[in-house]
C-alpha positions in Angstrom: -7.7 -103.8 -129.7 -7.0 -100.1 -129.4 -3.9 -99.5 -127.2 -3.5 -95.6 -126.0 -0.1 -94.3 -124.4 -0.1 -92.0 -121.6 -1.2 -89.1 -122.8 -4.2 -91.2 -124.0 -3.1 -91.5 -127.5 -3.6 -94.1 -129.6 -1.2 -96.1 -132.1 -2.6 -95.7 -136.0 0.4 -95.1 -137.7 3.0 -97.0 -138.8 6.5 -95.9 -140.2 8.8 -98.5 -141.7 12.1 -98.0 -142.3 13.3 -100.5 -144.9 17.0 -99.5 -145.4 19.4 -97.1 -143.6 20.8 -96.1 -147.2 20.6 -93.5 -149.6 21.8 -92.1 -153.1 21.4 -88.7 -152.0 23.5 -86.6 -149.5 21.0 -84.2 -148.6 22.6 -81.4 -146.6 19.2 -81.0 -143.8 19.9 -85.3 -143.6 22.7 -87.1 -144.9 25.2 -84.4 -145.3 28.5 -85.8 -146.9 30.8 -84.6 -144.4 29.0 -87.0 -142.5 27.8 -89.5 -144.4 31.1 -90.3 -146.4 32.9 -93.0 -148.4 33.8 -94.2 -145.2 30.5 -94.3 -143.3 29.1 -98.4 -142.1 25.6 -98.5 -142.9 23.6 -101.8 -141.5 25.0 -105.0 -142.6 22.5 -106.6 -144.7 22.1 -109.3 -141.9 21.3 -107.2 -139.4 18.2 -105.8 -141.8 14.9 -107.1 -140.9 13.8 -109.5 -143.6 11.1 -108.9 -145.7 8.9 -112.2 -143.6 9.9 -110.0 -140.3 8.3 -106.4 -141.6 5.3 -108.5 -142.9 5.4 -110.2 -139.4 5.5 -106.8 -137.5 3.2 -105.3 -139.4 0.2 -107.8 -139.0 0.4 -107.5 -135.6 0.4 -104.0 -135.0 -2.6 -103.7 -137.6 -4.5 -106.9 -136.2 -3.7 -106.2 -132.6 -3.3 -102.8 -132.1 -5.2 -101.2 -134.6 -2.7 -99.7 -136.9 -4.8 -98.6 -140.0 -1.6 -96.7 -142.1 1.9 -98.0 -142.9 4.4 -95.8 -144.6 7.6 -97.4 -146.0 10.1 -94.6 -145.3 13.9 -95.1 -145.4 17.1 -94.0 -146.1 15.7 -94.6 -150.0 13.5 -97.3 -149.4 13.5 -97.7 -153.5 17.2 -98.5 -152.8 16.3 -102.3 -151.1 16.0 -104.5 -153.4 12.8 -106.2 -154.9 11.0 -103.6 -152.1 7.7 -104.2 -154.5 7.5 -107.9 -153.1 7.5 -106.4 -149.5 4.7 -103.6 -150.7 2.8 -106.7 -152.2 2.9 -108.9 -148.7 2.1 -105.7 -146.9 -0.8 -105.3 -149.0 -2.5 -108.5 -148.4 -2.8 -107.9 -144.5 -6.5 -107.6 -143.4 -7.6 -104.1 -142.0 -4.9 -102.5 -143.3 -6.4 -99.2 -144.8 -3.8 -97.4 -146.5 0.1 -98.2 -147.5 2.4 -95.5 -148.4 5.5 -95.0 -149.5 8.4 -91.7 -148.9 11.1 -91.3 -151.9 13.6 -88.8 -153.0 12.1 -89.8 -156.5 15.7 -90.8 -157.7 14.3 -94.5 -159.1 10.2 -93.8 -159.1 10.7 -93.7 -163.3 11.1 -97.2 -163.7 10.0 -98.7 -160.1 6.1 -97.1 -159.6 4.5 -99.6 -161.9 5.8 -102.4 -160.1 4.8 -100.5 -157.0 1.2 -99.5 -158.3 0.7 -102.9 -159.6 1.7 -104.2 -156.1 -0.6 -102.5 -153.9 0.8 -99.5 -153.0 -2.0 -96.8 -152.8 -0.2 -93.6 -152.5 3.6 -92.2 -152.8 4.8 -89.0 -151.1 7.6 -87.3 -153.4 11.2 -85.3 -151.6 11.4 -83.0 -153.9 13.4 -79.3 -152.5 13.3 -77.0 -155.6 12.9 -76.8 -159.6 16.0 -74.9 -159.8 18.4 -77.5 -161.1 21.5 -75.5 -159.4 19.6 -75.3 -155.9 18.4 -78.9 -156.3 22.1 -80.4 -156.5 23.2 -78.2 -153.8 20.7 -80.1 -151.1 21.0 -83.3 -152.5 24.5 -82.8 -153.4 25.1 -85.3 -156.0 24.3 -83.6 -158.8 20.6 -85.3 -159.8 18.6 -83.4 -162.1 15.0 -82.2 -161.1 13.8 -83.3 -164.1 14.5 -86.9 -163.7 12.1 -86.4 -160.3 9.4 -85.1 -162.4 9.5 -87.8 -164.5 9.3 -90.0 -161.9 6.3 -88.1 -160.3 4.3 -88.3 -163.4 5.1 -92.4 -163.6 3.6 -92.7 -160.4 0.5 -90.8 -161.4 -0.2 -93.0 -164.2 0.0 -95.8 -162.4 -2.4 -94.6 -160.3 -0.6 -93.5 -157.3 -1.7 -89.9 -157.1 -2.3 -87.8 -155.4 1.1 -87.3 -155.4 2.3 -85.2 -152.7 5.6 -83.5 -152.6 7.3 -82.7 -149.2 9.5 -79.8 -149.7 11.9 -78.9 -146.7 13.2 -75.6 -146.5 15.8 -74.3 -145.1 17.0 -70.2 -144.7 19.7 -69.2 -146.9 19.3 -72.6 -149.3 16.0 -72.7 -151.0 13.8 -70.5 -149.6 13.5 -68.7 -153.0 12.2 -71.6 -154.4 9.3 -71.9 -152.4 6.8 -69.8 -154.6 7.7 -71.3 -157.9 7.3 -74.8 -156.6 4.0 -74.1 -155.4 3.4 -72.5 -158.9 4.3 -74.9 -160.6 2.0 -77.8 -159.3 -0.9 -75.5 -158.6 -3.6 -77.0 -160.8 -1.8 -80.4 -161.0 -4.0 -82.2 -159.0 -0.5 -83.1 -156.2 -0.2 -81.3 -153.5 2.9 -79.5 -152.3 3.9 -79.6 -148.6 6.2 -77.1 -147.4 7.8 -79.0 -143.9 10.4 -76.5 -141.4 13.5 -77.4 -140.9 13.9 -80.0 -138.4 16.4 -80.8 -135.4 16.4 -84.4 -136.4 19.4 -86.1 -135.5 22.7 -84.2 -135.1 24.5 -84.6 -138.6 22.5 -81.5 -139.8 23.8 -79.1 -137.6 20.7 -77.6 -137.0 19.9 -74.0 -136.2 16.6 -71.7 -135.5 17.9 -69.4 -137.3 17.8 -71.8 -140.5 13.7 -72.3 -139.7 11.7 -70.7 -142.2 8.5 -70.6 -140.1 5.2 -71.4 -141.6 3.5 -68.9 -141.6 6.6 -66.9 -143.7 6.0 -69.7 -146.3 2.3 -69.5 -146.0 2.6 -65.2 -146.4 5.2 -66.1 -149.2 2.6 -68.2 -151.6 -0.3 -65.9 -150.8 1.4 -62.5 -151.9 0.9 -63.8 -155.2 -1.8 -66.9 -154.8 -4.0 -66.1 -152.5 -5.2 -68.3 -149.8 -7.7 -69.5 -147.5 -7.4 -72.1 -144.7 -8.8 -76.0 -144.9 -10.1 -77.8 -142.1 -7.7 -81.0 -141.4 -8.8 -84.2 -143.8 -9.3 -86.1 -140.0 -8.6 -85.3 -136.3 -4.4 -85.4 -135.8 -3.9 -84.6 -139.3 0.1 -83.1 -139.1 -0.6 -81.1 -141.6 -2.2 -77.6 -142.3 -3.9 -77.0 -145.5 -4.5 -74.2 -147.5 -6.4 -73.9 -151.1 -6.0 -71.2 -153.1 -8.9 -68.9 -153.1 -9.4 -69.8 -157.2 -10.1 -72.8 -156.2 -7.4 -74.7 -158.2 -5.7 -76.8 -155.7 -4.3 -76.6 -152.1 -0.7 -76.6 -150.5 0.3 -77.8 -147.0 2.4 -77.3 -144.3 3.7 -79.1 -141.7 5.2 -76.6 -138.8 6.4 -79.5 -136.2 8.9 -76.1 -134.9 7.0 -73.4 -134.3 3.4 -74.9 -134.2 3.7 -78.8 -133.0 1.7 -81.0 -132.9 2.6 -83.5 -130.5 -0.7 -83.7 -128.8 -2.0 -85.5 -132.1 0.5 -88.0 -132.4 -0.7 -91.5 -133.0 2.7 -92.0 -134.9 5.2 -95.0 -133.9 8.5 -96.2 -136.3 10.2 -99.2 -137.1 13.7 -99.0 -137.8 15.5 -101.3 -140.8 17.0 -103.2 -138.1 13.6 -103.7 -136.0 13.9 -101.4 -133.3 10.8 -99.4 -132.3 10.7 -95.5 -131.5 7.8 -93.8 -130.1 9.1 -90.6 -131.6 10.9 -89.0 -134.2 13.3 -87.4 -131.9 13.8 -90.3 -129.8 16.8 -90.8 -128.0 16.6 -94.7 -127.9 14.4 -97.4 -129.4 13.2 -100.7 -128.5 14.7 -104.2 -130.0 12.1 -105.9 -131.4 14.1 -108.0 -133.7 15.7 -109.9 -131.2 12.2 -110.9 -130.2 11.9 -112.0 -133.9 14.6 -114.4 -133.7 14.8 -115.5 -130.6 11.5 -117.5 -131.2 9.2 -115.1 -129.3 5.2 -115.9 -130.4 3.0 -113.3 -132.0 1.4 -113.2 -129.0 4.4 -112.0 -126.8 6.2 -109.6 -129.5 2.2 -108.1 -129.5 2.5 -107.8 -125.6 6.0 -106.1 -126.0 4.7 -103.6 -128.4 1.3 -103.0 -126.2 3.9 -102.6 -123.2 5.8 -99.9 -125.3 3.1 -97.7 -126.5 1.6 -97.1 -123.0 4.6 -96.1 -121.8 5.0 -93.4 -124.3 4.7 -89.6 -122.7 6.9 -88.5 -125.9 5.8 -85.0 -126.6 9.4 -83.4 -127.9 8.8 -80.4 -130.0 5.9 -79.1 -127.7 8.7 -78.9 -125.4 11.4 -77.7 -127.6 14.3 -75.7 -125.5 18.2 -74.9 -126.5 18.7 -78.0 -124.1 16.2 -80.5 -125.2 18.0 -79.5 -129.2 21.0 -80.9 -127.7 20.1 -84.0 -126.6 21.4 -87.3 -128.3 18.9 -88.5 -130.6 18.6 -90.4 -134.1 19.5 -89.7 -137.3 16.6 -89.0 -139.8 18.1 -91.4 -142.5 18.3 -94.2 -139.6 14.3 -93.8 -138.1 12.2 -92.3 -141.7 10.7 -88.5 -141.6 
């Protein structure tokens, strides 16, 4: 059954947050000042188990025609045993694609066991190849080469594609935007330069900090030029661009100055079961206590259908110095 929200939309997509943790301290996220030694994450109880994800998960591919699940995080690589949860996930029927976001930290030694357990593809957080820039966003000192690595475990175990999401921010890694696009031209991945977002408040976000796509776009092309791709499939978020050579394409994703909300077909799961319609959501919707309260398939899939036509979110379409201010979730809470 197709369900469609207000705007007529329909659900496809399927964002699972599996953990509100993470071993980075990204400064456009999870900045430390923030996110200290004295921060309380979720208690593990108050995690949805991996039975209640799988539980979800059919329901919104069987019922209302989700065809794509991303596991997103915090660090999903960061729950334990997460492969066991990619392997249930990859059992349920009519499920076309499962996906995975990572800051790359444990992809080494973990996309095997992911490959081997379904997972089709893996999207890489990667912000610059300049080792001194690279510990300045993630601010705990990680090397870039231990992300490579990782990146080129997951493409032998057949997870590639491999694309890497690169946010960029004014006045931290802007200069790093050609030579990462350098670097994997040819590779067969595919770079995805993403603005700066006002996700959450944590990041004290500014315009001014928005390197706008088109700059990044004008950036690469000085020196490789480009030409435009049509999207893979209507709704695509992203815009792509090959290089006129023919070796390879970059993307970007300009949810500031170029939204895309009237596309969306986008809901997410947070690691304690509460549903958003949006990224910049102000609130979401408890669907764990449906879990364990002994609510049937039947009603939790009535819930969800409830939800999702009820949705008119269309936030950075209407982006304003007001609607920046309003409360809304962090990004390490709800996934990018």
């Amino acid at each position: 059954m197709t369900v469609t929200d207000a705007l007529a939309r329909p659900l496809r997509d399927l964002r699972i947050s599996v953990t509100d943790r993470c071993n980075f301290r990204c400064v456009y996220c999870m900045p430390r000042e923030v996110f200290g030694r004295d921060y309380e994450f979720l208690e593990r109880a108050e995690l949805l188990t991996f039975e209640e994800i799988e539980r979800l998960a059919r329901i919104f591919v069987g019922d209302h025609g989700v065809s794509k699940i991303r596991l997103t995080g915090g660090e999903p690589l960061v729950r334990r045993e997460v492969e066991r949860l990619v392997e249930m996930l990859a059992r349920i029927p009519g499920l076309g694609d499962l996906a995975m976001t990572t800051n790359g930290s444990a992809l080494a030694r973990k996309a095997r066991a992911l490959g081997d357990a379904g997972l089709r593809r893996i999207t890489v957080s990667l912000d610059s190849l300049d080792n001194e820039v690279f510990a300045a966003v993630n601010d705990v000192g990680f090397p870039v080469e231990r992300v490579l690595a990782g990146i080129e475990a997951a493409a032998a175990a057949g997870l590639g594609p491999i694309k890497i999401n690169m946010v960029v921010k004014r006045g931290v890694n802007e200069d790093s935007v050609v030579s990462m696009a350098r670097y994997f031209r040819g590779s067969g991945h595919i770079v995805r330069f993403i603005e700066y977002m006002d996700v959450g408040h944590s990041n004290g976000w500014r315009m001014d900090e928005v390197v706008p796509a088109a700059e990044i776009v004008a950036m690469i092309g000085a020196e490789m030029p480009l030409e435009p791709v049509a999207p893979n499939y209507p709704g695509e978020v992203v815009e792509r661009w090959r290089y006129g050579d023919g070796i390879g394409e970059i993307g970007v994703i300009a949810s500031v100055t170029r939204p895309f909300c009237g596309g969306c077909t986008r809901a997410r799961l947070s690691a304690e079961g509460k549903l958003f319609t949006c990224l910049f959501a102000v609130a979401g919707h408890d669907l764990r206590a449906l879990l364990r309260s002994g609510a049937s398939d039947a009603e939790i899939s009535a819930a969800i259908g409830g939800i999702w036509r009820m949705r008119e979110d269309r936030y950075s379409e209407l982006r304003t110095a007001a609607t920046a201010g309003l409360p809304k979730v962090e990004m390490s809470y709800i996934g990018g």
